[in-house]
Structure formats: structure tokens, C-alpha cells
PDB file of N, CA, C and O in Angstrom:
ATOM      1  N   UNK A   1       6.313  -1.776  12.550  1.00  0.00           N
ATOM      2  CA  UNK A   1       6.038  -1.855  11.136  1.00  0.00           C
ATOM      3  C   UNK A   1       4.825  -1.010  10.783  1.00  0.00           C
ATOM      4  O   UNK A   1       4.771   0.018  10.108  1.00  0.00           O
ATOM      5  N   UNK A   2       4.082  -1.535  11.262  1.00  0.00           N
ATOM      6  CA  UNK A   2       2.571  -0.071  11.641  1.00  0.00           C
ATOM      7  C   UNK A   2       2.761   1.081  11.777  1.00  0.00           C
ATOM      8  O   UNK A   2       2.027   1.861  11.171  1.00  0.00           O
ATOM      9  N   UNK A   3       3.565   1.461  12.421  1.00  0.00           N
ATOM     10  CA  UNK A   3       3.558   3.168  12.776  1.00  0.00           C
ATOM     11  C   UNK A   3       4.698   3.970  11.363  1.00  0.00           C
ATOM     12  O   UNK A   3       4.717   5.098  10.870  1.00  0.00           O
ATOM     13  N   UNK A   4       5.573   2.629  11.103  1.00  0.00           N
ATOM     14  CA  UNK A   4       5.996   3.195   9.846  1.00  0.00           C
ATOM     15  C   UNK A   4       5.254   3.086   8.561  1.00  0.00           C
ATOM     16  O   UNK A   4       5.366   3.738   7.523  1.00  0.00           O
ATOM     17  N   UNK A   5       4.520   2.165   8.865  1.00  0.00           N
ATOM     18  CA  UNK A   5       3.454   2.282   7.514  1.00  0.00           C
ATOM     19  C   UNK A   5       2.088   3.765   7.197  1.00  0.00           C
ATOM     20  O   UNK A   5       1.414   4.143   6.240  1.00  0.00           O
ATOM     21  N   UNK A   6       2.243   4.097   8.366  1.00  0.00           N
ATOM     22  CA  UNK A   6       0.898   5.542   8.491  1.00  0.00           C
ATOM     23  C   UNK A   6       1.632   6.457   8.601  1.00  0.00           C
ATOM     24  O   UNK A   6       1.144   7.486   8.135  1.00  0.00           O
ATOM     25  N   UNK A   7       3.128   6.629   9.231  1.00  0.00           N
ATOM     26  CA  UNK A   7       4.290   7.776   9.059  1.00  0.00           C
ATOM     27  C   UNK A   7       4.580   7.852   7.296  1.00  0.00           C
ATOM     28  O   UNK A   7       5.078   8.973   7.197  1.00  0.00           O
ATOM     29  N   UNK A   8       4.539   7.345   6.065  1.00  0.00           N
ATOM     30  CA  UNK A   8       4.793   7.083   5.256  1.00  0.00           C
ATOM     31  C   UNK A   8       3.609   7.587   4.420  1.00  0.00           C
ATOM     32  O   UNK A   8       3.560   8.432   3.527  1.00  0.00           O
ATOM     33  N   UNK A   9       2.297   6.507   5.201  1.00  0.00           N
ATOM     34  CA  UNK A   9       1.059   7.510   4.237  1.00  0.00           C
ATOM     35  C   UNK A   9       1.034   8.633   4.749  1.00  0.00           C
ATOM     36  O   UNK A   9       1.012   9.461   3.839  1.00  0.00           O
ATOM     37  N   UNK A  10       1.022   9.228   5.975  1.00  0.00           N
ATOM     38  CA  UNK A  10       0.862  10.361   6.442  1.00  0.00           C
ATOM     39  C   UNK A  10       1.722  11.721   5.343  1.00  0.00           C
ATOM     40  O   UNK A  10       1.194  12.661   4.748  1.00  0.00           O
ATOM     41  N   UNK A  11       3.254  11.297   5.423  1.00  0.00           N
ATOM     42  CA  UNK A  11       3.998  11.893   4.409  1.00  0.00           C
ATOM     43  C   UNK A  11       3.412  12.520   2.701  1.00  0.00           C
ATOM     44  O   UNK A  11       3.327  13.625   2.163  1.00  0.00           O
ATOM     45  N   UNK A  12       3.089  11.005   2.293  1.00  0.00           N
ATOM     46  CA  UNK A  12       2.778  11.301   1.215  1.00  0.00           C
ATOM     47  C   UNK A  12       0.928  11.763   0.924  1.00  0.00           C
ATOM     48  O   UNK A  12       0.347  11.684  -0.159  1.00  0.00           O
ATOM     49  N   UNK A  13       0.409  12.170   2.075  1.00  0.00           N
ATOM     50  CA  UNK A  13      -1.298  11.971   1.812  1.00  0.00           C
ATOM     51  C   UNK A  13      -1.931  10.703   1.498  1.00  0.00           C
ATOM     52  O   UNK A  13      -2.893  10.611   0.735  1.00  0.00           O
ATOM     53  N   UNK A  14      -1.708  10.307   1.741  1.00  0.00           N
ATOM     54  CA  UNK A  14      -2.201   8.986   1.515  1.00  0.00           C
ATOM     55  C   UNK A  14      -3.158   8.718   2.892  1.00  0.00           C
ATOM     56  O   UNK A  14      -2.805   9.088   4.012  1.00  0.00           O
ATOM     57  N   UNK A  15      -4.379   8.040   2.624  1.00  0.00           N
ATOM     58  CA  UNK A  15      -4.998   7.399   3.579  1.00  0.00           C
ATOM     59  C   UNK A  15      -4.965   5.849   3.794  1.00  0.00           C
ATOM     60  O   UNK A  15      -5.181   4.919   3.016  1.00  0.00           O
ATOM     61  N   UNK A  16      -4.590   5.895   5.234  1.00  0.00           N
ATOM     62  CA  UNK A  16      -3.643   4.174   5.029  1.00  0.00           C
ATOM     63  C   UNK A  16      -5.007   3.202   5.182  1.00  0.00           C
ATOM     64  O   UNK A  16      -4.866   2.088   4.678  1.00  0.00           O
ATOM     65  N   UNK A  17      -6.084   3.428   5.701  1.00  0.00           N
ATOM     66  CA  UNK A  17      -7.353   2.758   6.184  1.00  0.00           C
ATOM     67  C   UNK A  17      -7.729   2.055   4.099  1.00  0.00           C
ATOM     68  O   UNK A  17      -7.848   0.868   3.792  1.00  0.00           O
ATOM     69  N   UNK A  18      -7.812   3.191   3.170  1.00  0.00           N
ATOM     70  CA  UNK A  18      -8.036   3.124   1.837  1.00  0.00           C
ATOM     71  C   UNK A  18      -7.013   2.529   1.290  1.00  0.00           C
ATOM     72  O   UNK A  18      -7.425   1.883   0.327  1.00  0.00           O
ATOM     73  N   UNK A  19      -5.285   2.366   1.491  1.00  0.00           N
ATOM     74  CA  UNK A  19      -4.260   2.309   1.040  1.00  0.00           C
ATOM     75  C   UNK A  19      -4.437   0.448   1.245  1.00  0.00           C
ATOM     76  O   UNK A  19      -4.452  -0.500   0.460  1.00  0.00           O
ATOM     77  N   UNK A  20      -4.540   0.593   2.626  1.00  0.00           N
ATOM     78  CA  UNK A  20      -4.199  -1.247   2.685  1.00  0.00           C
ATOM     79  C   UNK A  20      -5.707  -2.145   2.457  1.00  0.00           C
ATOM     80  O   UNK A  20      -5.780  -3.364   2.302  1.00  0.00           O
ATOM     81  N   UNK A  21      -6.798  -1.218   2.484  1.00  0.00           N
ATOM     82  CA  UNK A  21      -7.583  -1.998   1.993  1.00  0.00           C
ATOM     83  C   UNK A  21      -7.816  -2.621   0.320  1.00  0.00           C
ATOM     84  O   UNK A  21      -8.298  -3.676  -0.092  1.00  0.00           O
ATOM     85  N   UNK A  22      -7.098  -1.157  -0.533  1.00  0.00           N
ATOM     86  CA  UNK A  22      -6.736  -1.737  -1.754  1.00  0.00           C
ATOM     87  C   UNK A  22      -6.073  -2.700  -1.937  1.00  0.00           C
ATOM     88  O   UNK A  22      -6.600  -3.596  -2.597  1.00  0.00           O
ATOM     89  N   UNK A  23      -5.164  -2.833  -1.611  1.00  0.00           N
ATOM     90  CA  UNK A  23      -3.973  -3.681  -1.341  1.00  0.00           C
ATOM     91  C   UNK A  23      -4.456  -5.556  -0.820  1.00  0.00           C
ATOM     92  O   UNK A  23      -3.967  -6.560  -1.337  1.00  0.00           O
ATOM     93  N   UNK A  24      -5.412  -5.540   0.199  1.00  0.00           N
ATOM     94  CA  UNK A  24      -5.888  -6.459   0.456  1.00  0.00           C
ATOM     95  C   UNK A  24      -6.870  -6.852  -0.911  1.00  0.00           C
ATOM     96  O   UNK A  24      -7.059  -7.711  -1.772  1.00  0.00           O
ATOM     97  N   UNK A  25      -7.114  -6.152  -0.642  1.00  0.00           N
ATOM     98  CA  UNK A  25      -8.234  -6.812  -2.049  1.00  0.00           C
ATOM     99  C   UNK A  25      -7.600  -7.406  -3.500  1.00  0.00           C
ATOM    100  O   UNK A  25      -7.987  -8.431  -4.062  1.00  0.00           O
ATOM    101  N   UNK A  26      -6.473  -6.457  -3.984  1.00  0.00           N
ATOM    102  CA  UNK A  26      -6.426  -6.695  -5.075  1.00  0.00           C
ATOM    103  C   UNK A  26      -4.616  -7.621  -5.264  1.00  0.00           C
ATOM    104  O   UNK A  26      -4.343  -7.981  -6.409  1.00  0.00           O
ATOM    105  N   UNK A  27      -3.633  -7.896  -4.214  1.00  0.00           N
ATOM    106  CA  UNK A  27      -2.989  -8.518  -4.173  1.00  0.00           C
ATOM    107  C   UNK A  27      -2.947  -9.808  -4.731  1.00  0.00           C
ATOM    108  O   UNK A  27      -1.965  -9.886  -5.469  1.00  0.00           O
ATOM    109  N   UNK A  28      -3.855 -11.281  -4.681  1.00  0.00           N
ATOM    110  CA  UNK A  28      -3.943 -12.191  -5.055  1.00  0.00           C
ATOM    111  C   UNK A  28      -4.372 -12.026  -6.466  1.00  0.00           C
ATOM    112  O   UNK A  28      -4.512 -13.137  -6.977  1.00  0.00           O
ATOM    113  N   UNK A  29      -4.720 -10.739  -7.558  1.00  0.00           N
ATOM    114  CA  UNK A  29      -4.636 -10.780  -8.768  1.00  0.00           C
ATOM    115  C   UNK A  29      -3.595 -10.288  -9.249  1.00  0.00           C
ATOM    116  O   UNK A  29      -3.558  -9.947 -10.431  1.00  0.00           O
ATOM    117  N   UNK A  30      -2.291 -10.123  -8.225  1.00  0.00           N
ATOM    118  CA  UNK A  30      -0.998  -9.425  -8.945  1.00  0.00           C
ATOM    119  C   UNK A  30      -0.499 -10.425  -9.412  1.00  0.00           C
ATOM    120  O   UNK A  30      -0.862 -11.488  -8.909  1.00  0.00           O
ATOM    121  N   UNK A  31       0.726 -10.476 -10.777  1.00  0.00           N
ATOM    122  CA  UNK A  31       2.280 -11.678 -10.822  1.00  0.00           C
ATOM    123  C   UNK A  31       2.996 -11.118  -9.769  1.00  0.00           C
ATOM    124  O   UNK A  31       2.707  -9.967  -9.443  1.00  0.00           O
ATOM    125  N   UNK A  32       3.991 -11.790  -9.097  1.00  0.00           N
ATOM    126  CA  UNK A  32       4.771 -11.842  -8.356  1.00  0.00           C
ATOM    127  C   UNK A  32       5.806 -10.380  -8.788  1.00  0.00           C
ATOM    128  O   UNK A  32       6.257  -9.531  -8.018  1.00  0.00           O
ATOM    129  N   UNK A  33       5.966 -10.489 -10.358  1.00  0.00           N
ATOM    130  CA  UNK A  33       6.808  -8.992 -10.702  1.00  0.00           C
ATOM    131  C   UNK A  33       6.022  -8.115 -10.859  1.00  0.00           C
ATOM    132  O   UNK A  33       6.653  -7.259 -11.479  1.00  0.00           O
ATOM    133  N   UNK A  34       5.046  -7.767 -10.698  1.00  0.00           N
ATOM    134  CA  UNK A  34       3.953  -6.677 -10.311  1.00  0.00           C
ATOM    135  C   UNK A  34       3.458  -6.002  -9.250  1.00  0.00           C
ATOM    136  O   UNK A  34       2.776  -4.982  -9.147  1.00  0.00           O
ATOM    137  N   UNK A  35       4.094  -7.029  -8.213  1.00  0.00           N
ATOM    138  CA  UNK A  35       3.808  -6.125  -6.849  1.00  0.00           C
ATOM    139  C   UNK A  35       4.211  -4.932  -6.646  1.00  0.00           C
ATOM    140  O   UNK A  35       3.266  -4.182  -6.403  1.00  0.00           O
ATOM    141  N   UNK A  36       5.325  -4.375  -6.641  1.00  0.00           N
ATOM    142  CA  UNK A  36       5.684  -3.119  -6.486  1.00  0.00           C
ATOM    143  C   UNK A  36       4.507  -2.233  -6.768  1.00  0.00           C
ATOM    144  O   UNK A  36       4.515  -1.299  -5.967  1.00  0.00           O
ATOM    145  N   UNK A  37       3.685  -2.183  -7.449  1.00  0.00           N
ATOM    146  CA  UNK A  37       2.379  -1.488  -8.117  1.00  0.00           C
ATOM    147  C   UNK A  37       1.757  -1.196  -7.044  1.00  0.00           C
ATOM    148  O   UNK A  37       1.209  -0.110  -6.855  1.00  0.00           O
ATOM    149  N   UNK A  38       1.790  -2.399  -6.012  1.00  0.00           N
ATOM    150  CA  UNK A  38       1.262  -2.235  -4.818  1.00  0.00           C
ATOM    151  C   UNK A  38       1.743  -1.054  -3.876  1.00  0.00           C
ATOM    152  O   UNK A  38       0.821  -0.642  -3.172  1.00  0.00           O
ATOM    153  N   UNK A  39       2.846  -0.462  -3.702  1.00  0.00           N
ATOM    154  CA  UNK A  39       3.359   0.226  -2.467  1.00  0.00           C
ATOM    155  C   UNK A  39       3.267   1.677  -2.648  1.00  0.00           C
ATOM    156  O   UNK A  39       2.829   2.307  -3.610  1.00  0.00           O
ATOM    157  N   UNK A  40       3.659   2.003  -1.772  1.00  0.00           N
ATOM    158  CA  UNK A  40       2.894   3.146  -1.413  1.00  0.00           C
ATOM    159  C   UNK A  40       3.541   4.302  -2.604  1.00  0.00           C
ATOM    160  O   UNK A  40       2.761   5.077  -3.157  1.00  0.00           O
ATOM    161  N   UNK A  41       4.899   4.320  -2.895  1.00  0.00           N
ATOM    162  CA  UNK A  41       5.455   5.231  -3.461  1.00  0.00           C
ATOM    163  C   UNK A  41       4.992   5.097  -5.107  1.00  0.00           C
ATOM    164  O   UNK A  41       5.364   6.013  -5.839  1.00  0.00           O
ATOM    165  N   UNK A  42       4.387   4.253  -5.562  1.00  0.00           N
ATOM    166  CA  UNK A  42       4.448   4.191  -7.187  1.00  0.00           C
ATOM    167  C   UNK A  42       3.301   4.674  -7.263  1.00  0.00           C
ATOM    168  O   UNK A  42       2.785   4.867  -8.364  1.00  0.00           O
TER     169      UNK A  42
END
């Protein structure tokens, strides 16, 4: 699941160290139909 998650940022430029730390942080202020906001492609 890991190596596809940094194959993915890697793809798109993305830095996954910055990517999932956003993600950690700001998850528990999403609605449930808002997550997508979260992933990598939007």
C-alpha cells in the first residue's frame, strides 16, 4: 500500500512526507462526503 502510495506521488510531483502529513492533520475536520479533497489526484 506504501510503495503505491509514493509511486503515485512520485508520478504526479507530489511530496508524500508533505502529502500525508496534510492529510493527518486535517482529516478529522473533513464530512465524511468531503474526503475525496483529501487524495492525491484532486
Amino acid at each position: 500500500m506504501l510503495s503505491s502510495l509514493f509511486a503515485s506521488c512520485k508520478i504526479d510531483n507530489i511530496d508524500p512526507y508533505s502529502w500525508l502529513k496534510d492529510v493527518v492533520e486535517n482529516i478529522q475536520e473533513f464530512k465524511t462526503n468531503r474526503l475525496y479533497e483529501l487524495l492525491l489526484d484532486h
